[in-house]
C-alpha positions in Angstrom: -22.4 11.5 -26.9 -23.4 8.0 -25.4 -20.5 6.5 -26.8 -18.1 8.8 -25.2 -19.5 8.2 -22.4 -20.5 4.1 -22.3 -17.3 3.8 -19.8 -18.1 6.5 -17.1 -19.1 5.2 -13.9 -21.9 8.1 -13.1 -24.4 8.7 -15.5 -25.1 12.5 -17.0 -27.6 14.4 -15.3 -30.3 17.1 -16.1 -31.8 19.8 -14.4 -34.3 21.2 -15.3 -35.6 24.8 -14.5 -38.5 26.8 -15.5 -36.6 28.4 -19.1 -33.5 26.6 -19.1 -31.9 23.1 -18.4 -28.7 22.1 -17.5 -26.6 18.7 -18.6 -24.2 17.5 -15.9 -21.9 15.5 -17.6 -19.1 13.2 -15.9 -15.5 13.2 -16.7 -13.7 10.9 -18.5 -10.5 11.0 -17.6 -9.9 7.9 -15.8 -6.9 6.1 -15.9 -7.1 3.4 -18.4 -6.6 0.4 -15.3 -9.8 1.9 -14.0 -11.4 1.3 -17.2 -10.7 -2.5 -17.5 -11.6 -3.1 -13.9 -14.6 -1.2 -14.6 -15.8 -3.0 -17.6 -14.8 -6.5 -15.9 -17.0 -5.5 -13.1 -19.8 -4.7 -14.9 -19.7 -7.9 -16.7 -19.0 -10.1 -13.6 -20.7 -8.4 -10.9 -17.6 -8.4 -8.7 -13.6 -9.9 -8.5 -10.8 -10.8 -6.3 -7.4 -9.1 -7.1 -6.7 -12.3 -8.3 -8.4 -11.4 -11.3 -7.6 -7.7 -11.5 -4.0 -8.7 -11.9 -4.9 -11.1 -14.8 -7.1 -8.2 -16.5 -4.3 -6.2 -16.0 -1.2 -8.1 -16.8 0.1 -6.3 -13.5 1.9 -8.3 -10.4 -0.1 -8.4 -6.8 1.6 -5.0 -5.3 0.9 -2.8 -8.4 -2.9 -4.2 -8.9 -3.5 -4.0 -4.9 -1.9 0.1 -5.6 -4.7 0.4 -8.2 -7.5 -1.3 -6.3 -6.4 0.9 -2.9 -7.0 4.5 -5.1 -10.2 3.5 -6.3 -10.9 3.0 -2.9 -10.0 6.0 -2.3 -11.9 7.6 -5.2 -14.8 5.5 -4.3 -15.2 3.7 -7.5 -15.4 0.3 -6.1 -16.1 -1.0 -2.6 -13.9 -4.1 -0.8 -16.2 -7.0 0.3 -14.9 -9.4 3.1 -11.6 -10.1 4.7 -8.1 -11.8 4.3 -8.7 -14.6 1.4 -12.0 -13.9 0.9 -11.7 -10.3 -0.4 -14.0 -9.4 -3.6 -14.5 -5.9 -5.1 -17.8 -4.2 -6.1 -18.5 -1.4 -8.4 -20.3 1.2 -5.7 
């Protein structure tokens, strides 16, 4: 089961209650782009798109479409402005 999940970015959870407990588990279907920026981020702390695009073998305007839904999804958070921008797992 911690194989399966070794890629998620939320950890399962259990509750516990006074006869019973409950395993929360995350799900897994994230879109395989997720998964490499995920992995490179938790190797190297943070990147620029720079390096998102050479992780993904993608040009700038589908790696920034990427970047923008996990965003969106709150995956990652964006880390300074114009030229200086670097992404963080959140």
């Amino acid at each position: 089961m911690y194989e399966e999940y070794k890629t998620s970015i939320t950890s399962s959870q259990i509750e516990v209650a006074p006869n019973s407990f409950l395993v929360i588990l995350p799900k897994l279907n994230l879109k395989n782009e997720y998964v490499l920026i995920i992995d490179y981020l938790k190797q190297n702390i943070q990147g620029t798109r720079e390096n998102f695009e050479n992780v993904l073998n993608l040009g700038k305007s589908a790696t920034i479409n990427i970047l923008n839904e996990m965003l969106e999804k709150e995956i990652i958070e964006k880390i300074g402005f114009s030229n200086n921008i670097v992404y963080k797992l959140k």
